[in-house]
N, C-alpha and C positions, 0 to 999 in steps of 0.2 A: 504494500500500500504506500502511494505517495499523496503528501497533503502539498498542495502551494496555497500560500498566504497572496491573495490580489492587492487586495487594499478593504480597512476596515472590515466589515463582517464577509465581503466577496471570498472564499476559496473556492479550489478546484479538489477533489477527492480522487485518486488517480487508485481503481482499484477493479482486478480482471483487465473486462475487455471495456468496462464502462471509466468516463471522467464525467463527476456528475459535479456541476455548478454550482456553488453554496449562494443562496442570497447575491446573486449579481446587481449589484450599483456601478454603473459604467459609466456614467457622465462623466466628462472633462474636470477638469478643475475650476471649480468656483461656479458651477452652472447650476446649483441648486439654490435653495434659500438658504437664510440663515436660521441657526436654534435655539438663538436667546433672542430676547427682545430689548436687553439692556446688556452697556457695557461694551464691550467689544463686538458688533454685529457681524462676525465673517460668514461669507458665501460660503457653500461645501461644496464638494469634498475640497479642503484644504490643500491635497495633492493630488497630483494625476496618478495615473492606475501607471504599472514599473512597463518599463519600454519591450518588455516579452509578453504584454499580455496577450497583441494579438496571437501569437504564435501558442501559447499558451491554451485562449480561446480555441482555436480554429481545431483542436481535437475534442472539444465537449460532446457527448452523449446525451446525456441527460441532467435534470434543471432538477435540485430542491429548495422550499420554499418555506422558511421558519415561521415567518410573519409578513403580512405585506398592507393591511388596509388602517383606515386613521392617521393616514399622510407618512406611514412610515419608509420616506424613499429611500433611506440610508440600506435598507433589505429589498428594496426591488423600488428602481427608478424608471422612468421614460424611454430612456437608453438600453436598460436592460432588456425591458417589454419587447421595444423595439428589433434589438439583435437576439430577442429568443423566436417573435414571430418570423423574420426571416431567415432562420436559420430551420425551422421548423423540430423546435427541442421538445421533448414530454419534459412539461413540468407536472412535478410531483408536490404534493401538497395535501392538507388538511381538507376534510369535506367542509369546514368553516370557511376556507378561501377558495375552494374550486371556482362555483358561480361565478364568483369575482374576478376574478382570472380568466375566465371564458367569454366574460363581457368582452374583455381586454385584447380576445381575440389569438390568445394562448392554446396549445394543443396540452391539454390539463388532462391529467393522469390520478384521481384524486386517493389517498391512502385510507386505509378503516381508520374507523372513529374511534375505536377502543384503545383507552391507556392501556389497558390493564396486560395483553397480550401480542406476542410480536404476531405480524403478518408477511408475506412474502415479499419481497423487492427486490427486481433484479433477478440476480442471481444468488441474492441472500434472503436475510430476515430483516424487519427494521419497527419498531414501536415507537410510541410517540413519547413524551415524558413534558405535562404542561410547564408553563414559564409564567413568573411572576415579576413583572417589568416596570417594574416600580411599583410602591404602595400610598397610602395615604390619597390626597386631594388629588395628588401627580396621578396615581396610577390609575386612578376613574377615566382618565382620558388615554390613556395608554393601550394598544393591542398585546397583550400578552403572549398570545402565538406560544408553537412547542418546540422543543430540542427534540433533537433524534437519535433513537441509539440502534448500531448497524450492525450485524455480524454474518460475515461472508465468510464462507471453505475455503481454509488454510490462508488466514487474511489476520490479522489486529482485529480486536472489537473496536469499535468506535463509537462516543457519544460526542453529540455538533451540541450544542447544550440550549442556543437560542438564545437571545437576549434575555437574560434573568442574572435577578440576585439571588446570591447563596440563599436558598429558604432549607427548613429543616426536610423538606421532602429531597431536595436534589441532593442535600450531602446525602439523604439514605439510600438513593438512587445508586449513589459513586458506590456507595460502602457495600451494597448490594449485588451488584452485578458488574461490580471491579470492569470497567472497559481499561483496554490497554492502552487507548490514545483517547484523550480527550478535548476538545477545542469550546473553550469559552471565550466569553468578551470580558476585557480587564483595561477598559477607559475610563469608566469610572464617570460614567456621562450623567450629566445634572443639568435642568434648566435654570433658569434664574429664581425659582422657589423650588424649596423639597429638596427629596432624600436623594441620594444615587438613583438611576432606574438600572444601572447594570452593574454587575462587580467590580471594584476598584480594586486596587493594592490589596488593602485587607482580607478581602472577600478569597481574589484569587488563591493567596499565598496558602489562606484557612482552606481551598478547593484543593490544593494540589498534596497540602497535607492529607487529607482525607482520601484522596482517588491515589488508588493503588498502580496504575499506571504512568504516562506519562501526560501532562498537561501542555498544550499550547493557547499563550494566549493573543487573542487578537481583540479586532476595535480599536485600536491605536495607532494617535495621530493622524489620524485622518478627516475627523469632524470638528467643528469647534465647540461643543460642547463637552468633548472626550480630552479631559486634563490630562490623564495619565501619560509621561515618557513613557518607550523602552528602557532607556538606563535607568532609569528610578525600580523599573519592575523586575530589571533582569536583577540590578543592585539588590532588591530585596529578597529577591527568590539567593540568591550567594548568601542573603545575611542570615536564611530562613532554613541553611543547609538543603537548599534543593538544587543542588547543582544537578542539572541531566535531566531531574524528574519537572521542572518548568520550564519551557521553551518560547523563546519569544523571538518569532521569526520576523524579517525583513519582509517587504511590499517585495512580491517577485521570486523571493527564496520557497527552494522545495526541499519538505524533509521527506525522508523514508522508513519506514517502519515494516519490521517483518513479524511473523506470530509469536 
C-alpha cells in the first residue's frame, strides 16, 4: 500500500490494482473563500497542490468521499467535481451524500449505511466509523461526515478517520480494531469563535498514543484557519517518543507500507 499526501485532506491511496482519491480539493491557490470573518481574511487553499499532482492524478481509479455538503469545499470543491465528472471516477460515498453528489452530476457508487459492520469495497472490506467535527454552537452548523476503515488481502488495514476530534468513540475505535496505518487531520482548525473542529497537536499526539499502528497526519498548512506547522507537530510527536509511529508527510510525498 502507498499513501500520497496532495495537499490538506486530498490523498491518493495506492493499493492492488485501484488508486482511490481521498476528499479531492483541486482549486488553485487562493481561488476559494476565506474561513474567518475577522483578523486575517486569506483566500484558500493557501498553497497550490505539489507540481506531480497531475501525474499523480492521471492514475486515479476511484473517488472516496468523507464529507462534502454545508459549504465544506476544503473535502470536495468545484474543481474537484469538475475533474471527477470528466474523468468519469465512481465516487464512493455515504447514502447521506449520494443524492447530493448525483445532483452534481457524479457517477456515485453509494456504500451501506451500517456502522456497525464492514461491507465489500473493491477488492476488500470497508465500514464506516461516524465523525464528530466540532461541538458546541460550532458544531450545529458543521457536517460531520464519516472516516473509513479499509482492509484489503495481504494489504495494511487502514482507517482515513474524516474530519473529527478525538471523541471517546474513535480512540475505542483505534484500540479496537488496531488499523496498521492510520490518516487523521492534525491542523487544529478553528473559526473565529469555538473549540477546534479537528485535532490539533494534543488530540493527534493522545491518537497516535493510543493507535497501535502507525499514524499520518495531514490538514496542514494548507487553509487559513489550520494553525498547526509541520515542525511544531513533527517536534512534538520526537518530544512524545513517537518517532516512526507519527508521520507527517510533505504536499506530494509518498509513503509505503507493507502488512
Amino acid at each position: 500500500m502507498k499513501i500520497t499526501q496532495l495537499r490538506n485532506a486530498t490523498a491518493i491511496i495506492d493499493v492492488g490494482d485501484h488508486r482511490i482519491l481521498v476528499d479531492p480539493m483541486l482549486a488553485p491557490k487562493r481561488a476559494l473563500p476565506p474561513l474567518r470573518m475577522f483578523g486575517r481574511r486569506e483566500r484558500n487553499p493557501i498553497v497550490e497542490l505539489p507540481e506531480n499532482s497531475a501525474t499523480l492524478l492521471a492514475a486515479v481509479t476511484d473517488c472516496l468521499i468523507t464529507h462534502c455538503q454545508k459549504g465544506h469545499f476544503d473535502h470536495l470543491d468545484r474543481a474537484g467535481k469538475r475533474w471527477l465528472r470528466s474523468h468519469a471516477i465512481a465516487v464512493h460515498c455515504t447514502p447521506h451524500d449520494a443524492a447530493y453528489l448525483r445532483q452534481r452530476g457524479l457517477n456515485v457508487v453509494p456504500l451501506a449505511a451500517d456502522h456497525q459492520e464492514p461491507h465489500p469495497f473493491l477488492n476488500g472490506q470497508i465500514r464506516t466509523v461516524p465523525c464528530v467535527h466540532g461541538t458546541g454552537a460550532v458544531g450545529l452548523f458543521m457536517e460531520h461526515g464519516v472516516g473509513y476503515f479499509m482492509q484489503f488481502p495481504g494489504e495494511p488495514s487502514l482507517y482515513v478517520s474524516g474530519d473529527t476530534i478525538l471523541t471517546p468513540a474513535v480512540r475505542r475505535f483505534v484500540e479496537q480494531h488496531r488499523p496498521d496505518v492510520a490518516l487523521v487531520p492534525a491542523g487544529g482548525a478553528r473559526f473565529d469563535l469555538g473549540h477546534e473542529i479537528i485535532m490539533g497537536v494534543h488530540d493527534v499526539i493522545a491518537f497516535a498514543r493510543a493507535c497501535s499502528g502507525i499514524t499520518l497526519a495531514n490538514h496542514l498548512e494548507a487553509l487559513s484557519h489550520c494553525p498547526v506547522q509541520r515542525t511544531a507537530l513533527a517536534a512534538a510527536a520526537a518530544s512524545a517518543g513517537l518517532h516512526g509511529r507519527l508521520l507527517v508527510p510533505a504536499d506530494g510525498e509518498t509513503l509505503e507500507f507493507t502488512a
